[in-house]
PDB file of N, CA, C and O in Angstrom:
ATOM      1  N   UNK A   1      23.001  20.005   4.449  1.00  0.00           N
ATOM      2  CA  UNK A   1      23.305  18.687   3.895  1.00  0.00           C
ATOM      3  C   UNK A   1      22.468  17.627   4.600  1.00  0.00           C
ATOM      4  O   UNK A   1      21.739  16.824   4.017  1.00  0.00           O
ATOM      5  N   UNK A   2      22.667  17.718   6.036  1.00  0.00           N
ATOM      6  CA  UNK A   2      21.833  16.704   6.627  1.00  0.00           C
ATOM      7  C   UNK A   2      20.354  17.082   6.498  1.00  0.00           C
ATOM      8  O   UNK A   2      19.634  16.118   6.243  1.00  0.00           O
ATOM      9  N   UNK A   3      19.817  18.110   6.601  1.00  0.00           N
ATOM     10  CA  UNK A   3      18.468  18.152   6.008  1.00  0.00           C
ATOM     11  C   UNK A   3      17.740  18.126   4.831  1.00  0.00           C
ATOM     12  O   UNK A   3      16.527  18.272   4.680  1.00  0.00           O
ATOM     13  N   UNK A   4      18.761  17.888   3.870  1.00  0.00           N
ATOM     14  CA  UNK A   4      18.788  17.709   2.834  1.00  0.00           C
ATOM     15  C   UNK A   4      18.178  16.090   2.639  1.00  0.00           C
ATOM     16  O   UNK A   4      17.120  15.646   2.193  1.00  0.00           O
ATOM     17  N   UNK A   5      19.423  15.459   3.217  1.00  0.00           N
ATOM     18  CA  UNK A   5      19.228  14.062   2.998  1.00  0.00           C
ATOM     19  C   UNK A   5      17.589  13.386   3.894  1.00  0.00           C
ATOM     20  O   UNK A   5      16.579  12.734   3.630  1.00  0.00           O
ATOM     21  N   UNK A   6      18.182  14.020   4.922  1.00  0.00           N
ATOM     22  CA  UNK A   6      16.143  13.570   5.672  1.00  0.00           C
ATOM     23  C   UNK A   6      15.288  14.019   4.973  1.00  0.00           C
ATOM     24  O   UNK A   6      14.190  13.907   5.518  1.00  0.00           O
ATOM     25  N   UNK A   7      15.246  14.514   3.944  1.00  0.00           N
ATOM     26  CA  UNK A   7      14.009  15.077   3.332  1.00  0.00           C
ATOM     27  C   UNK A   7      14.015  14.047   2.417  1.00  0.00           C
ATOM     28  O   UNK A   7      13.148  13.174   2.457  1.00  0.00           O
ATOM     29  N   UNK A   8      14.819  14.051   1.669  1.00  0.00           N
ATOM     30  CA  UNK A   8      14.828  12.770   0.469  1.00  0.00           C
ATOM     31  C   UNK A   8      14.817  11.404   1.106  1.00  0.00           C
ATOM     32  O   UNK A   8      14.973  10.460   0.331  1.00  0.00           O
ATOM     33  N   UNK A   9      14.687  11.187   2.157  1.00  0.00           N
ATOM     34  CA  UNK A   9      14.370   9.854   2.786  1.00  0.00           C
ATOM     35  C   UNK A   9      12.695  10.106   3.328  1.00  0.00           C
ATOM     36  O   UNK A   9      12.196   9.364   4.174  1.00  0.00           O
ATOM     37  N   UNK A  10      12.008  11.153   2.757  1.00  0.00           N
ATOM     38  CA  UNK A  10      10.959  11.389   3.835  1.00  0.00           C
ATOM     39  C   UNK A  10      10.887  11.438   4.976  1.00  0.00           C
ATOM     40  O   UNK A  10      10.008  10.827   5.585  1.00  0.00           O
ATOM     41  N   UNK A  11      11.826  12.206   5.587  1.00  0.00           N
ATOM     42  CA  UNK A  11      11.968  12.348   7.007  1.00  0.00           C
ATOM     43  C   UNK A  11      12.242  13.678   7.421  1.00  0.00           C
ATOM     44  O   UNK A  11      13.240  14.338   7.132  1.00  0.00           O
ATOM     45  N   UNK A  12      11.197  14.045   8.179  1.00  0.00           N
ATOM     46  CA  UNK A  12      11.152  15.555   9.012  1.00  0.00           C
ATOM     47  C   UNK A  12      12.301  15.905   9.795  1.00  0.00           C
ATOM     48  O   UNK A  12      12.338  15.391  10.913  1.00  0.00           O
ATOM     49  N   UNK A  13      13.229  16.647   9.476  1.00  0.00           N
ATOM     50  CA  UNK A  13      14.089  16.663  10.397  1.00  0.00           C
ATOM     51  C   UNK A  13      14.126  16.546  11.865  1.00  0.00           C
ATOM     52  O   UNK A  13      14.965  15.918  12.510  1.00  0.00           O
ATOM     53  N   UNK A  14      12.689  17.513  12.528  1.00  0.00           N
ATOM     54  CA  UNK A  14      12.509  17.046  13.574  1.00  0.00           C
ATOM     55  C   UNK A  14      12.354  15.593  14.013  1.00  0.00           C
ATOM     56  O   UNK A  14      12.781  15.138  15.074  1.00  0.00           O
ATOM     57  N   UNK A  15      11.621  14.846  12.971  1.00  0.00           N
ATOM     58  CA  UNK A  15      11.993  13.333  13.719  1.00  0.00           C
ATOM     59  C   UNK A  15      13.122  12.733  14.024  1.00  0.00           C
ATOM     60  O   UNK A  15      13.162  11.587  14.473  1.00  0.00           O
ATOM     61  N   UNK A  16      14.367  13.620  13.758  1.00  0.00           N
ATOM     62  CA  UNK A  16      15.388  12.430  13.626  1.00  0.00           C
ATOM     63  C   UNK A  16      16.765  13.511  14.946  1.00  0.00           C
ATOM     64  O   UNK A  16      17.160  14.676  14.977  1.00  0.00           O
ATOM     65  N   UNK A  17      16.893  12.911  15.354  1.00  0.00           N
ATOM     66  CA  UNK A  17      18.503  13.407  16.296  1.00  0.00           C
ATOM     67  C   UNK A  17      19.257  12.842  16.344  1.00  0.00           C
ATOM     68  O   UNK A  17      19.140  11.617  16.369  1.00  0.00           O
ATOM     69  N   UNK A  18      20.586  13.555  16.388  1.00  0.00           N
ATOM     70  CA  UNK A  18      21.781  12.612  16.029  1.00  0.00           C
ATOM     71  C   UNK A  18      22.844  13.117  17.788  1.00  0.00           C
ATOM     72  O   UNK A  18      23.354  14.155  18.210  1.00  0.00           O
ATOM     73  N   UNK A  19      22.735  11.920  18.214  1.00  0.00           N
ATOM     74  CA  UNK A  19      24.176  12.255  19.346  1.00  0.00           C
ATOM     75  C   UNK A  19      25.436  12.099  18.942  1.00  0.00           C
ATOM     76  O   UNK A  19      25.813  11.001  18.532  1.00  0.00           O
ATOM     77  N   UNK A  20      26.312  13.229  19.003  1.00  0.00           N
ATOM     78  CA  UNK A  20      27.242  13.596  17.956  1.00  0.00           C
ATOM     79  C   UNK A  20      28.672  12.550  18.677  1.00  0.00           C
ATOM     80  O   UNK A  20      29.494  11.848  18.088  1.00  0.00           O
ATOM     81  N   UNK A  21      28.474  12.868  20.310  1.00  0.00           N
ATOM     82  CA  UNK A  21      29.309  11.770  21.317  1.00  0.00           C
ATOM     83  C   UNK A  21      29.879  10.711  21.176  1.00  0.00           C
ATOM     84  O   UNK A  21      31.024  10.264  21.116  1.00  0.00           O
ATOM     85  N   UNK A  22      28.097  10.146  21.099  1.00  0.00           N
ATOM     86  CA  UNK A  22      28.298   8.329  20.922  1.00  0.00           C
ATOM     87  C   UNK A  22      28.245   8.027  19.658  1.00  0.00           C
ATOM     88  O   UNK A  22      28.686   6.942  19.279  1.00  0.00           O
ATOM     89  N   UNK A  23      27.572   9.136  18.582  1.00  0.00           N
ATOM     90  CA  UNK A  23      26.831   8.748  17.566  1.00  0.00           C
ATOM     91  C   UNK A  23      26.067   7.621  17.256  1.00  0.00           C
ATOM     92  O   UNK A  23      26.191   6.946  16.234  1.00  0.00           O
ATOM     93  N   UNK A  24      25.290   7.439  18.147  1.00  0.00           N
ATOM     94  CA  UNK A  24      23.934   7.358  18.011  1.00  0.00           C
ATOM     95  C   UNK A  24      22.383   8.218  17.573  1.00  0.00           C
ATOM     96  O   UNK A  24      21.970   9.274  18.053  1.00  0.00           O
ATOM     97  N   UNK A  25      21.701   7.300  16.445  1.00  0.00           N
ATOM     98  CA  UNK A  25      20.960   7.903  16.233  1.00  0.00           C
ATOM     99  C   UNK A  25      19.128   8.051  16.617  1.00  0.00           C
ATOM    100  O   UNK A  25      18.290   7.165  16.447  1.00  0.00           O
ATOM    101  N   UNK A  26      18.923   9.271  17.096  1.00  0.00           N
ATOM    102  CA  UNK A  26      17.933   8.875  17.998  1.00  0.00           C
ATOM    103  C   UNK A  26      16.597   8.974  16.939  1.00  0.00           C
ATOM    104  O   UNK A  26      16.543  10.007  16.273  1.00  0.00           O
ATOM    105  N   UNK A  27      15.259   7.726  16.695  1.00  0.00           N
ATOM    106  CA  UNK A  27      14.333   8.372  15.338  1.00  0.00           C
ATOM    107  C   UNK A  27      13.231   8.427  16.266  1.00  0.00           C
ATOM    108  O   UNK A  27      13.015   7.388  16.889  1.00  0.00           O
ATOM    109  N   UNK A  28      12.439   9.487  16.503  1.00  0.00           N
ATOM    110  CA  UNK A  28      10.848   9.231  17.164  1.00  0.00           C
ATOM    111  C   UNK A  28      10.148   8.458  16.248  1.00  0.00           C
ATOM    112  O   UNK A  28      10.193   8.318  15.026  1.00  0.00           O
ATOM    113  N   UNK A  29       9.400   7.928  17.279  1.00  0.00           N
ATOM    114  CA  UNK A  29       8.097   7.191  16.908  1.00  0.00           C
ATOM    115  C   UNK A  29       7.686   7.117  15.762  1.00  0.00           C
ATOM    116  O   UNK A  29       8.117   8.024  15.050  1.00  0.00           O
ATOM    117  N   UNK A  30       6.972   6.354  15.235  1.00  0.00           N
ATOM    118  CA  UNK A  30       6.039   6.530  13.676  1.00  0.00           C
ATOM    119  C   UNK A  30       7.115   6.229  12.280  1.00  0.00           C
ATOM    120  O   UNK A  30       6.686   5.878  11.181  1.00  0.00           O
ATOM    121  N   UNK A  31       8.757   6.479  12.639  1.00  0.00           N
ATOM    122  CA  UNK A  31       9.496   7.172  11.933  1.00  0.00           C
ATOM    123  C   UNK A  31      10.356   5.771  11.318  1.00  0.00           C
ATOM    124  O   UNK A  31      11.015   5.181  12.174  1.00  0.00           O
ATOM    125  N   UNK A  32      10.399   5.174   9.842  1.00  0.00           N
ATOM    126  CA  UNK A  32      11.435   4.215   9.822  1.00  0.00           C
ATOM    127  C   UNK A  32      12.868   4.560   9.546  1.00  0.00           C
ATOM    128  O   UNK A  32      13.583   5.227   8.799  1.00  0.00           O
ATOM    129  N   UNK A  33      12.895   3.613  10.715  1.00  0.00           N
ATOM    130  CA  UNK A  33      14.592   3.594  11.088  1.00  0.00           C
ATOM    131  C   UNK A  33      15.521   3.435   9.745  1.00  0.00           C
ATOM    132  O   UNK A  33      16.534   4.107   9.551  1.00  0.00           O
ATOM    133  N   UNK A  34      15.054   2.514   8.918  1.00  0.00           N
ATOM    134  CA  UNK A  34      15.538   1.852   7.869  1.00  0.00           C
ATOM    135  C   UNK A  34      15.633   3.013   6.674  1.00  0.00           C
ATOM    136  O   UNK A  34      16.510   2.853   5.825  1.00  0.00           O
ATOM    137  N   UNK A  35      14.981   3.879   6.603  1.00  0.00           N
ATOM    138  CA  UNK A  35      14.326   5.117   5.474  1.00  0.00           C
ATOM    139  C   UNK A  35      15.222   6.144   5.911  1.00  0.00           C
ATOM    140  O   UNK A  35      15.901   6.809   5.129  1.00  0.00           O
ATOM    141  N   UNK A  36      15.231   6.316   7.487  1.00  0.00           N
ATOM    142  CA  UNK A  36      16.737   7.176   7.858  1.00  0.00           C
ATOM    143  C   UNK A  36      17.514   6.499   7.778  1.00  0.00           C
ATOM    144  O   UNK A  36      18.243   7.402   7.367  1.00  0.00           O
ATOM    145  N   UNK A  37      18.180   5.627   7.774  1.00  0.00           N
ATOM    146  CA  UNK A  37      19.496   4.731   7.368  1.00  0.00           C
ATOM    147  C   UNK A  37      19.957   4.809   5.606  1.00  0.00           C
ATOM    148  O   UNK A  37      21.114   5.052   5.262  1.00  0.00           O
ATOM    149  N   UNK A  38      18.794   4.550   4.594  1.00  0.00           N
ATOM    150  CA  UNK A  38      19.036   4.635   3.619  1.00  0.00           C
ATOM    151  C   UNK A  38      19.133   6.343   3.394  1.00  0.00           C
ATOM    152  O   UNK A  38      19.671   6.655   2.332  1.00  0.00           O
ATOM    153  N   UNK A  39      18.881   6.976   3.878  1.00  0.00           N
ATOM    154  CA  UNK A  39      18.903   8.371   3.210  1.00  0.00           C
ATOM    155  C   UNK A  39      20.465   9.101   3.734  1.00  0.00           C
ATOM    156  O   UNK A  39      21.226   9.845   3.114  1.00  0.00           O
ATOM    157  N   UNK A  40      20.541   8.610   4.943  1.00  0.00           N
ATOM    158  CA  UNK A  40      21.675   8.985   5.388  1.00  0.00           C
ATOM    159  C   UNK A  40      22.714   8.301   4.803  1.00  0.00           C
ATOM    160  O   UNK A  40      23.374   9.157   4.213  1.00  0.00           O
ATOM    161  N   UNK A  41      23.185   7.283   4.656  1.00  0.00           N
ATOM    162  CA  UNK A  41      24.212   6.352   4.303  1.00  0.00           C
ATOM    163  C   UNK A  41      25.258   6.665   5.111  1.00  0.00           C
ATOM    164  O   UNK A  41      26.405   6.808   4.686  1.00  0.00           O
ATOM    165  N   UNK A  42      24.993   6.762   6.057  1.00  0.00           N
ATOM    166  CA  UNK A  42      26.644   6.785   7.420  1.00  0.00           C
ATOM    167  C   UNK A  42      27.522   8.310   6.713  1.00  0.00           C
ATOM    168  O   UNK A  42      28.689   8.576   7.002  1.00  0.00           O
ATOM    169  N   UNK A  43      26.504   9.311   5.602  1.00  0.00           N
ATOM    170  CA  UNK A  43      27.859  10.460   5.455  1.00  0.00           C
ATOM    171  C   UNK A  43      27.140  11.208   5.956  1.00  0.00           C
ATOM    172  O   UNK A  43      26.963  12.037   5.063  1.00  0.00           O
ATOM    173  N   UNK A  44      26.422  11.597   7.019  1.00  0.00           N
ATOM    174  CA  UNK A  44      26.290  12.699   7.939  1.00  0.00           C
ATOM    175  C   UNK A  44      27.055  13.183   9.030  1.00  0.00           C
ATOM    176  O   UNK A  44      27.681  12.374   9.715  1.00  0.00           O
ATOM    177  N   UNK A  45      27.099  14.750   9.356  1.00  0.00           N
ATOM    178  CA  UNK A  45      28.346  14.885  10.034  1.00  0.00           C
ATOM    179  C   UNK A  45      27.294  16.708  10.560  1.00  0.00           C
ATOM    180  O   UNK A  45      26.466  17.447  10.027  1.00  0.00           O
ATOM    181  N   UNK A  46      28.249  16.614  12.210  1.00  0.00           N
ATOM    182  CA  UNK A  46      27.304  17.480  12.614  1.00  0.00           C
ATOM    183  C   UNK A  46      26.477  17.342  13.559  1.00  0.00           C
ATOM    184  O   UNK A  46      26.874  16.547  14.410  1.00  0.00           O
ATOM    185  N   UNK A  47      25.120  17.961  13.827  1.00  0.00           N
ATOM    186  CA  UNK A  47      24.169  17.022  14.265  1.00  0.00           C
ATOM    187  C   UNK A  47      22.964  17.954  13.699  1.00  0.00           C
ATOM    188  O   UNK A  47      22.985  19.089  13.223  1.00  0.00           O
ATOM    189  N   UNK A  48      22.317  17.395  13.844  1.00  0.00           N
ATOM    190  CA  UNK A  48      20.515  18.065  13.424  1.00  0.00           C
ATOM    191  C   UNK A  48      19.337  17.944  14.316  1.00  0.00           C
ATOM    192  O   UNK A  48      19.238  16.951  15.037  1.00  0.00           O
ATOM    193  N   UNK A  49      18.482  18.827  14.324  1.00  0.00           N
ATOM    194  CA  UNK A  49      17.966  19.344  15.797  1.00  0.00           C
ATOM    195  C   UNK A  49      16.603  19.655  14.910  1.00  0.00           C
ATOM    196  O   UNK A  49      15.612  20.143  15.453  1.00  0.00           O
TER     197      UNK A  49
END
């Protein structure tokens, strides 16, 4: 599901980590924050690696 959605946001899964804790989301470099925000819409659950 969650790699699902990073893909349809154009986003490599590897760019993106999720701290499941704080939930915070961590995006490397190059990567918009905003493009993972819209693809995700706050229903991710889990984490992705």
């Amino acid at each position: 599901m969650e790699r699902q959605l990073l893909e349809v946001s154009g986003v490599q899964s590897c760019d993106v980590s999720f701290d499941t804790k704080t939930a915070i989301v961590k995006v490397a470099k190059g990567t918009d924050p905003k493009a993972v925000a819209a693809g995700l819409s706050g229903k991710f659950s889990g984490s992705v690696q």
